[in-house]
C-alpha positions as CSV (number, residue, x, y, z in Angstrom):
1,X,0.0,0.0,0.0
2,X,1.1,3.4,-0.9
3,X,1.4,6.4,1.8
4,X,-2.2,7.7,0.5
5,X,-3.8,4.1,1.1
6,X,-4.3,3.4,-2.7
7,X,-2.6,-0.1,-3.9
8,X,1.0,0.5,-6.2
9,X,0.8,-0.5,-8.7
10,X,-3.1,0.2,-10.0
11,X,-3.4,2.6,-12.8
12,X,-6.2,4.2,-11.2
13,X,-4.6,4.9,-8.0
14,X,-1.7,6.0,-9.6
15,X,-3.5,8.4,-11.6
16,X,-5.2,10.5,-8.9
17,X,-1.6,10.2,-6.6
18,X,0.8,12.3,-9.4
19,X,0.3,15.3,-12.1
20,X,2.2,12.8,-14.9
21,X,-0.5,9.6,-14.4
22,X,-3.5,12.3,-14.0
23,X,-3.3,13.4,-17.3
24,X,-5.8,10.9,-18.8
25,X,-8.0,12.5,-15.5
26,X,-11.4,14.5,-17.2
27,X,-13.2,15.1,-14.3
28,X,-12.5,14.3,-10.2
29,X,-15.7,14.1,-8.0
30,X,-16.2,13.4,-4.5
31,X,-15.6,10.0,-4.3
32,X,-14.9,8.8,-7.7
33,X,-13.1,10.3,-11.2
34,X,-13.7,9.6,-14.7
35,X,-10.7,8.8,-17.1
36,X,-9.9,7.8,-20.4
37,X,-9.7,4.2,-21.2
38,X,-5.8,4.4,-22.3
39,X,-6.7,1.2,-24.9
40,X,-10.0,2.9,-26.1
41,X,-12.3,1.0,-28.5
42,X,-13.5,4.8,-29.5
43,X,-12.5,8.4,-29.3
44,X,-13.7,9.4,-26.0
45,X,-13.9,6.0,-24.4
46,X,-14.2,7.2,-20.6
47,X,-14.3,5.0,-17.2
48,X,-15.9,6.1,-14.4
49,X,-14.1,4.8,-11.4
50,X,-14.2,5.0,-7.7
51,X,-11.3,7.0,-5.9
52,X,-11.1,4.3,-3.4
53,X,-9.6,1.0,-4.4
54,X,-12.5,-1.5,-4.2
55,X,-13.3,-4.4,-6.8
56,X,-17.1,-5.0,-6.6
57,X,-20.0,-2.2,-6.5
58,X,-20.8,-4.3,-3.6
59,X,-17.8,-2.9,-1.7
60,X,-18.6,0.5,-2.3
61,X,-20.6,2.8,-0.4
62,X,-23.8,4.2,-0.5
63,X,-22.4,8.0,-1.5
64,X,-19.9,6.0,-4.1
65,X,-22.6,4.4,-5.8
66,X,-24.7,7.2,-5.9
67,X,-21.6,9.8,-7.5
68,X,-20.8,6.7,-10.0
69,X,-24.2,6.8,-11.5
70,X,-24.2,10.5,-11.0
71,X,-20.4,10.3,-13.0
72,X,-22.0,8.3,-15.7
73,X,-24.4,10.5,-16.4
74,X,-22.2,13.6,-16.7
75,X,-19.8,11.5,-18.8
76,X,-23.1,10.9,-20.9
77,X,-23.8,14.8,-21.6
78,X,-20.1,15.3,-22.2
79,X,-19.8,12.8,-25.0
80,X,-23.3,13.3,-26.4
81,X,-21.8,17.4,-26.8
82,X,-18.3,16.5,-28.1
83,X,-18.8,13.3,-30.3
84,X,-22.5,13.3,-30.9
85,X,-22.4,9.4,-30.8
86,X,-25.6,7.7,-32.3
87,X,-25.3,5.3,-29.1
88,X,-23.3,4.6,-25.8
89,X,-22.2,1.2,-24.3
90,X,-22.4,1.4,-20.5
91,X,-20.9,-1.2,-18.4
92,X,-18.8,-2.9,-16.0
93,X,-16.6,-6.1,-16.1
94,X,-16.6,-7.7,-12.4
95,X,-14.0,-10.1,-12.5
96,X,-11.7,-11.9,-14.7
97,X,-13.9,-13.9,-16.4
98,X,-16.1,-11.6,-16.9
99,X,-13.7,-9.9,-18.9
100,X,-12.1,-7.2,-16.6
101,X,-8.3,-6.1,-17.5
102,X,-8.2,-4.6,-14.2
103,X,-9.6,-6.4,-12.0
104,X,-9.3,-5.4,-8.4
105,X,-10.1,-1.9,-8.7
106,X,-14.0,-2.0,-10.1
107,X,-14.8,0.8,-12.8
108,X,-18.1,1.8,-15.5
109,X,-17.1,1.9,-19.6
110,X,-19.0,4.7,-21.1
111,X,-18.0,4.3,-24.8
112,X,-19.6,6.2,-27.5
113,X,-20.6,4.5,-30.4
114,X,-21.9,4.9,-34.0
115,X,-23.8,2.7,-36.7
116,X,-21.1,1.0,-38.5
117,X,-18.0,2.1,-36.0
118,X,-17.0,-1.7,-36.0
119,X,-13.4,-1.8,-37.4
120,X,-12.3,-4.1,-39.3
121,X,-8.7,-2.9,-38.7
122,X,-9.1,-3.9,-34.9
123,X,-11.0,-7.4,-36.1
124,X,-7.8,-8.3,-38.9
125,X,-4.9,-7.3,-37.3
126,X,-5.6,-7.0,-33.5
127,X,-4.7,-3.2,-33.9
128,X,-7.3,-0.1,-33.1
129,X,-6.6,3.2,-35.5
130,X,-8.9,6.9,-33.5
131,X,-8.5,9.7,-35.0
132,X,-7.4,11.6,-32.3
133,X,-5.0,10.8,-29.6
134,X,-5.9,10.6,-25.7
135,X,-4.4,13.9,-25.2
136,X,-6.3,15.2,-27.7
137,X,-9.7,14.1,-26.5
138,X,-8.8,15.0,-22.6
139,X,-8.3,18.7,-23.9
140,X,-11.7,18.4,-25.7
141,X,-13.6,17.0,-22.9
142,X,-12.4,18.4,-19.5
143,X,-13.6,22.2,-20.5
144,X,-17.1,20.6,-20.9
145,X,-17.0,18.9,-18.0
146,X,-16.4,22.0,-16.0
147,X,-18.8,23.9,-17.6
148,X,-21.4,21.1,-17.0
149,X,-20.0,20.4,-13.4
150,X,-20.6,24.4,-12.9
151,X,-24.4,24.3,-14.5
152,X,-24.9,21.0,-12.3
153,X,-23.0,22.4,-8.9
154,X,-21.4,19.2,-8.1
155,X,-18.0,17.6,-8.1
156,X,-15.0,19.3,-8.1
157,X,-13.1,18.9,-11.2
């Protein structure tokens, strides 16, 4: 365990502990962030995870269930405005064979989606091609999430 009480070693701990991991950081609530997925299956492929290290939803608390929902819909209104996606894919993997590639510290996909977006680039040769690059859609995205945050009156960046 780190100083803070996060786990070394977990990306998401180790992106609300420095400046240099925090830069795929959009937003920071309460009691949980949202960041971009650093493998996204779309331009602004976001997670919305809890600040404390816990792996079910079970584990977390009333208030950090209530800010992750509260996350996902924020995250929803922010990619609606930048990307105007036809759809969104909301989820969460709980476990390893469910599918999670992290598995310890739980976390909500909120990926935008269009008709036809699947890429056969990605099916072939196991590579994904976006057309902008994280840093790119960070810059993009954390200006409306402020100004929605502000219009909302929660969270705190």
């Amino acid at each position: 365990m780190s100083k803070t009480g996060d786990v070394d070693g977990c990306v998401f701990c180790e992106a609300l502990a420095d400046a240099e991991n925090a830069r795929l950081v959009v937003y920071r609530g309460e009691t949980a962030f949202i960041i971009l997925n650093m493998f996204p299956y779309n331009c602004g492929h976001l997670m919305v995870v809890p600040a404390r290290h816990i792996a079910t939803l079970g584990a977390a608390s009333p208030a950090e269930r209530v800010e992750m929902i509260e996350l996902t819909s924020l995250a929803e209104m922010a990619l609606g405005e930048v990307y105007h996606p036809q759809g969104l894919n909301v989820g969460m993997n709980l476990g390893r064979a469910a599918g999670a590639g992290i598995v310890d510290h739980m976390h909500i996909h909120v990926v935008p989606r269009w008709n036809g977006d699947t890429n056969f680039v990605s099916v072939v040769g196991d590579v994904r091609v976006l057309p902008e690059d994280l840093e790119q859609s960070a810059a993009r995205l954390r200006p409306v999430f402020l100004r929605l945050q502000a219009t909302s009156g929660e969270g705190r960046s």
